[in-house]
C-alpha positions as CSV (number, residue, x, y, z in Angstrom):
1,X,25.6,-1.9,-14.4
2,X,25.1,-3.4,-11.1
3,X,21.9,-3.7,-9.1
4,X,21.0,-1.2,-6.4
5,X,21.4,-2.5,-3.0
6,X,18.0,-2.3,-1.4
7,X,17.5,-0.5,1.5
8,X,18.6,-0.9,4.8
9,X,15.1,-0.8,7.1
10,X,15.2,-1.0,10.8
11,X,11.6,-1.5,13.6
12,X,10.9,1.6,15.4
13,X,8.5,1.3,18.0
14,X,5.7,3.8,19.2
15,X,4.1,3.2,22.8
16,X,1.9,5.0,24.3
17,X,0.8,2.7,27.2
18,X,-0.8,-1.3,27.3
19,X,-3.0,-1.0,24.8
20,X,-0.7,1.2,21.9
21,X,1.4,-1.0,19.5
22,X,2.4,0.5,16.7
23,X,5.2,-0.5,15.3
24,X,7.2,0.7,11.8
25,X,10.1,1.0,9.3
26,X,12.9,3.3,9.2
27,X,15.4,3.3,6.6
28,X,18.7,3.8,7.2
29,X,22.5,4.2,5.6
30,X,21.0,5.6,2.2
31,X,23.7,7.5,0.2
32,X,20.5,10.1,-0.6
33,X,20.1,11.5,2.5
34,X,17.4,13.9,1.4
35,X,15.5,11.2,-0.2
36,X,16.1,9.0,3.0
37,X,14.7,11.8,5.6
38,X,11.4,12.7,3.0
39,X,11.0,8.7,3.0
40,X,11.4,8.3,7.2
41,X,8.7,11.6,7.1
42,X,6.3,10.3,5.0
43,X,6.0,7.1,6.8
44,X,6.0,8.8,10.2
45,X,3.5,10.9,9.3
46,X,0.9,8.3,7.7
47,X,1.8,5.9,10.6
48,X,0.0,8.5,12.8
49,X,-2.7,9.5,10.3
50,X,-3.8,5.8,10.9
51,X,-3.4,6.1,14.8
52,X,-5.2,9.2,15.0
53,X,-8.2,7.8,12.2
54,X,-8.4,4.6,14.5
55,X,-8.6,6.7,17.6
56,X,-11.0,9.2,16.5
57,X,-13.0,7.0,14.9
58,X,-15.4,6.3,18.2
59,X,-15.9,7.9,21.1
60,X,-15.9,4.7,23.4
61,X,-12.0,3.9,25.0
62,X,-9.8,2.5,22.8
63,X,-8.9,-1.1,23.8
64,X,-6.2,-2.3,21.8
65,X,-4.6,-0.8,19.1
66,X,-1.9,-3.2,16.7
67,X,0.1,-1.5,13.9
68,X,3.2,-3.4,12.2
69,X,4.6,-3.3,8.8
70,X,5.2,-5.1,5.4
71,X,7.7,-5.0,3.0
72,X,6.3,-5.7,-0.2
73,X,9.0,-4.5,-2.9
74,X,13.2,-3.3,-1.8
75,X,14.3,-4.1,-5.4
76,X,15.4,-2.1,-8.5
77,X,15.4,1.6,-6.7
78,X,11.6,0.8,-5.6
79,X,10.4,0.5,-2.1
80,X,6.9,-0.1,-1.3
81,X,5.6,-1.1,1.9
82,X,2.4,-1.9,3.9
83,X,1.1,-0.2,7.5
84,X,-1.6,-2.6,8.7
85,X,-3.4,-0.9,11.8
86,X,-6.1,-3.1,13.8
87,X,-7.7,-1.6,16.5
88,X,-10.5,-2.5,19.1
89,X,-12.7,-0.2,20.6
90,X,-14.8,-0.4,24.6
91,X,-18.2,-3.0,23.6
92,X,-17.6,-2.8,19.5
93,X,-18.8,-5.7,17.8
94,X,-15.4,-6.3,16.3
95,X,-12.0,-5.0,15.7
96,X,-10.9,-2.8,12.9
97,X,-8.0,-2.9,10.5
98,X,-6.7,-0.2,7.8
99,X,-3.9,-0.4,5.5
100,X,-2.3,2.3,4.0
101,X,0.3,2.0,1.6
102,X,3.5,3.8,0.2
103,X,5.8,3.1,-2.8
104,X,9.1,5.3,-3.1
105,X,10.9,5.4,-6.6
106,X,14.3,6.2,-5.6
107,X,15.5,6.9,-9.1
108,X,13.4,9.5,-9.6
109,X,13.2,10.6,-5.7
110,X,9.4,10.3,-5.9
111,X,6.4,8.6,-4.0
112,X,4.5,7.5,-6.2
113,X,0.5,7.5,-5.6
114,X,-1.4,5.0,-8.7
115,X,-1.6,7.5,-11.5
116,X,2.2,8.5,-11.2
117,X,3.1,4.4,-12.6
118,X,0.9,5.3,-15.9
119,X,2.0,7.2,-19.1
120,X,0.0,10.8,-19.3
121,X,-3.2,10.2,-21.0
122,X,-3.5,6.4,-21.0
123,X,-6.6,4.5,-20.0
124,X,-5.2,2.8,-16.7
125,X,-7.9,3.4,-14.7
126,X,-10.1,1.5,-17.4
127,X,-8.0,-0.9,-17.8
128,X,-7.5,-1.4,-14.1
129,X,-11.2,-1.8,-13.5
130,X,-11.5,-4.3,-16.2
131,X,-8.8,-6.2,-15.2
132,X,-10.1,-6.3,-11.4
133,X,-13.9,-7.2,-12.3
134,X,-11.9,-9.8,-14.6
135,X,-10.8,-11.2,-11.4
136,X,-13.8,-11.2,-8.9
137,X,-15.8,-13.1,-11.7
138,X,-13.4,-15.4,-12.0
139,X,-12.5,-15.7,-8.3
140,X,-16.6,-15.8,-7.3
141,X,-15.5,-12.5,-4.9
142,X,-19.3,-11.4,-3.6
143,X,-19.1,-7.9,-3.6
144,X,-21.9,-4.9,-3.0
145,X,-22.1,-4.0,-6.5
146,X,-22.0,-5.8,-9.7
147,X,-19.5,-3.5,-10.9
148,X,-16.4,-2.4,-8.6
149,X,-14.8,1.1,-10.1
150,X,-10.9,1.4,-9.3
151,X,-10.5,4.8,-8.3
152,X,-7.7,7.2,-9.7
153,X,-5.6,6.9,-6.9
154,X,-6.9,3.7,-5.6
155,X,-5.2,1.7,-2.6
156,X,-2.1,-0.2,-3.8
157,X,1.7,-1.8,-3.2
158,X,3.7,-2.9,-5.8
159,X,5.2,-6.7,-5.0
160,X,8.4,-7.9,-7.7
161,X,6.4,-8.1,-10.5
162,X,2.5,-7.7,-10.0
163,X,0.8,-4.4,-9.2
164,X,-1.6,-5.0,-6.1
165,X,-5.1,-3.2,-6.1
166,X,-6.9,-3.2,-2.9
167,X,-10.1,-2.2,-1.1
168,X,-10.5,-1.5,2.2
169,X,-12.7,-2.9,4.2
170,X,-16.5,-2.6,3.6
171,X,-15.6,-1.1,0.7
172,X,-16.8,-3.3,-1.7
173,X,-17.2,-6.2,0.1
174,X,-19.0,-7.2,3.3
175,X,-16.4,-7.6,6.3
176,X,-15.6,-11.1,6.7
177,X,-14.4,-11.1,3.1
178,X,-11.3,-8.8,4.6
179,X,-9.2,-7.3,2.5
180,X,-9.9,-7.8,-1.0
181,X,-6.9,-7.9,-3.1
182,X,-5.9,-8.3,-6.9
183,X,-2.7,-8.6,-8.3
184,X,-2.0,-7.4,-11.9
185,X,1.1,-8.5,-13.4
186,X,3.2,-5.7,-14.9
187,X,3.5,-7.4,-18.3
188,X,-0.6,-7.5,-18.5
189,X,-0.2,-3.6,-18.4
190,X,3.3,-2.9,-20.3
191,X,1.5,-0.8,-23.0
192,X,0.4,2.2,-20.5
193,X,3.4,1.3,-17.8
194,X,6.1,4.4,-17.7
195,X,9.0,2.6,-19.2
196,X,11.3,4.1,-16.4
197,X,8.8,4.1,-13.6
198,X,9.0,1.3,-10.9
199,X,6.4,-1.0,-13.0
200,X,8.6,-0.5,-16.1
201,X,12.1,-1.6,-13.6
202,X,9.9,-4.7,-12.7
203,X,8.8,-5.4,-16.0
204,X,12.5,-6.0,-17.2
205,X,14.1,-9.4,-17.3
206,X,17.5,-9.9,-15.8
């Protein structure tokens, strides 16, 4: 069988004056074009969710606002993909970022939030929290707590064949740490993966 083609993404911008600079993905030429328009919405729509978080966020002007994208997985029917937005507000001590992101299983014409990857029942977000306190030790990450729980539908992209958890900032970590981030690899999970889920399509060897 051959592979899917990935998808066909093109930079649409949003301005909205000298300090607005958002910029994101659209995708484009999909034989689904059902699943192409809920994919273009559901970006669109958390793309301003951000704008208007970062906007609302203080009441002092809004200086300069950055938002851009990252394609982290356009392989094996699964698209997932990053929206960084920094933004800098009138006299604030610093700039701030958030990153939300979204993974599409186009086999199953799905986006998929964290618990959606995981057979019914299983103990991911156990295992997940292990795995990520596994990591911090090992890494000598400081964070707040000793402990760091991994929420149900905690923050993450999927990227070939690793499952990326991440925290936003101040989350668990103070701010100069950034963005802390763990990558799991699929075959560390296969047990509790759904076999034809996006994890499970990484998980397989050509």
């Amino acid at each position: 069988m051959p592979k899917p083609l990935p998808v066909n993404i093109d930079p649409v911008r949003i301005s909205g004056g000298p300090e607005l600079n958002v910029i994101y993905p659209r995708v484009f030429g999909m034989r689904d074009q059902q699943m192409e328009q809920f994919i273009n919405q559901s970006i669109a729509y958390e793309t301003q969710q951000l704008i208007n978080k970062q906007v609302g966020e203080m009441s002092s002007p809004l200086i300069e606002m950055d938002g851009s994208f990252e394609i982290k997985n356009n392989q094996r029917n699964v698209l997932s993909l990053s929206l960084p937005n920094y933004a800098y507000h009138y006299q604030a001590a610093h700039g701030m970022t958030y990153i939300k992101s979204l993974t599409f299983d186009l086999q199953n014409r799905m986006r998929c939030s964290l618990s959606d990857l995981f057979k019914p029942g299983s103990n991911y977000v156990e295992r997940l929290t292990d795995l990520v306190n596994e990591q911090i030790e090992r890494r000598d990450i400081q964070t707040f707590n000793d402990h760091v729980k991994v929420q149900p539908e905690q923050d993450f992209y999927i990227a070939d064949k690793a499952l990326v958890i991440y925290f936003q900032l101040y989350d668990i970590t103070p701010y100069v740490f950034g963005f802390p981030m763990f990558p799991i690899s699929v075959y560390d999970i296969a047990d509790i993966i759904v076999e034809d889920g996006p994890l499970g399509r990484m998980a397989v060897n050509d």
